[in-house]
N, C-alpha and C positions, 0 to 999 in steps of 0.2 A: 504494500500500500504506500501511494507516495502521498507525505501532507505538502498542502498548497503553502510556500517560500513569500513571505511580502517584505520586500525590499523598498525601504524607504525613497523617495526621491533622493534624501539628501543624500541616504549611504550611497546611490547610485551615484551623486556626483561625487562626491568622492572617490569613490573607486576609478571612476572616469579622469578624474583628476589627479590620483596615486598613477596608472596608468601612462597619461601622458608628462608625469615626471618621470618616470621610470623607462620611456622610450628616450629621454635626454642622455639616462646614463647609459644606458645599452638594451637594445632590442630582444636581448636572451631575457634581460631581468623581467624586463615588460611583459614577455610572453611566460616566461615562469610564475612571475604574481599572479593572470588573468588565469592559465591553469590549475593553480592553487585554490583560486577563487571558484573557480566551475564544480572542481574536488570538494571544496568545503560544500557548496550550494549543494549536490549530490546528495552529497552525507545528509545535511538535514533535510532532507527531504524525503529518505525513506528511516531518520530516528534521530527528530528535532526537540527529546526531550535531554538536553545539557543543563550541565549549571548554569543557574538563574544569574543575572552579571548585576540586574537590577533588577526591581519590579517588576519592569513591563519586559525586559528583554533577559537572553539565554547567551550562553558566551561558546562558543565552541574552543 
C-alpha cells in the first residue's frame, strides 16, 4: 500500500533551490541529492510512520 506524500510548496522550493546550488558545485552532487531525494520520497510512501520531528511533521 503506498500513502499519498504532500510536499509543501515551500519544501519544494527549497529542494529546487538546494538543487540549483548544488549544480554550481558539480552536476554529480546535484544529481546524487535529487536521487536521495526520490529514495527518501519512496521510502515514505510505502512506511511514512518515522519519528515525529515536531507536531505536525515526521523526520526520516
Amino acid at each position: 500500500m503506498n500513502y499519498k506524500i504532500i510536499v509543501s510548496p515551500i519544501a519544494l522550493k527549497n529542494i529546487e533551490e538546494a538543487i540549483e546550488y548544488y549544480i554550481k558545485i558539480s552536476k554529480k552532487v546535484a544529481l546524487d541529492f535529487f536521487n536521495d531525494y526520490k529514495k527518501t520520497y519512496k521510502a515514505l510512501q510505502i512506511n511514512p510512520f518515522y519519528q515525529f520531528h515536531d507536531n505536525n511533521y515526521r523526520s526520516f
